[in-house]
Residue, then its C-alpha position, 0 to 999 in steps of 0.5 A: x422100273x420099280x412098277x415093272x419090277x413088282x409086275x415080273x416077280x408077281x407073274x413068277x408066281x403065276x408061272x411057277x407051280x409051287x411058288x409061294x413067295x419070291x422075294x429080294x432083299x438087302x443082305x441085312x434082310x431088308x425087303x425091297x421087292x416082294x411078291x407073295x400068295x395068301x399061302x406064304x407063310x408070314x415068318x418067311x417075311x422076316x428080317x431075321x429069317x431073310x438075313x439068316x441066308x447071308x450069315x450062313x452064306x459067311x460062315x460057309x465061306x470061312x470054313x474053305x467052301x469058297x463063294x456060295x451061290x445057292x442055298x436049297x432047304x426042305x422041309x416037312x411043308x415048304x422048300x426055300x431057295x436063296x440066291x446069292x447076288x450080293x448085295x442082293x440076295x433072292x429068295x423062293x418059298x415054295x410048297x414041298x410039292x414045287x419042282x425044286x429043279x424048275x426053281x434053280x433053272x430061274x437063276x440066269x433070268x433073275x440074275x439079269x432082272x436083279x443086276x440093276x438093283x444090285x448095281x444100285x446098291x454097290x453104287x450108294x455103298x460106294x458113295x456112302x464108302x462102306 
């Protein structure tokens, strides 16, 4: 599965202008599967970086804005998009160039791609009871 995994996110980037790096993590930002260009910028594979999303993602909740799904950045070079499907969350890097509406219309194919390791993860917490 894993193999299989590794091999959709790395035909993502073939397919998608603009896609740097497409990457899964833990909420914790610990990096489960990764698929990056030699474009990618490095910080972007940050722990901090990738955990930055689900404390925003909290905090927004807090103020009354309810569950978050996306979050979309741009800046100067690059544009993020972080998908929430906690435990796991997705995150695109993307040239400023990319389609960001292309990245956004992914989101029901990888929500069926990830589910399984989402469920995975719900599945340990619960044994582990946290």
């Amino acid at each position: 599965m894993a193999e299989a995994l590794q091999g959709f996110f790395d035909r993502l980037l073939t397919r998608v202008p603009g896609l740097l790096a497409a990457i899964v993590t833990d909420r914790d930002g610990v990096i489960v599967v990764k698929a990056t260009t030699s474009a990618n910028p490095q910080a972007t594979l940050q722990a901090g970086y990738l955990a930055s999303f689900t404390a925003a993602i909290e905090q927004a909740s807090k103020i009354g804005l309810q569950k978050n799904t996306v979050v979309a950045c741009s800046y100067e070079s690059y544009q993020t998009v972080h998908f929430n499907h906690l435990p796991i969350i997705l995150t695109f890097i993307a040239s400023s160039e990319a389609n960001i509406g292309v990245l956004l219309s992914l989101e029901d194919e990888l929500a069926k791609v990830i589910e399984p390791i989402a469920s995975n993860f719900r599945s340990r917490a619960a044994e582990l009871d946290l």
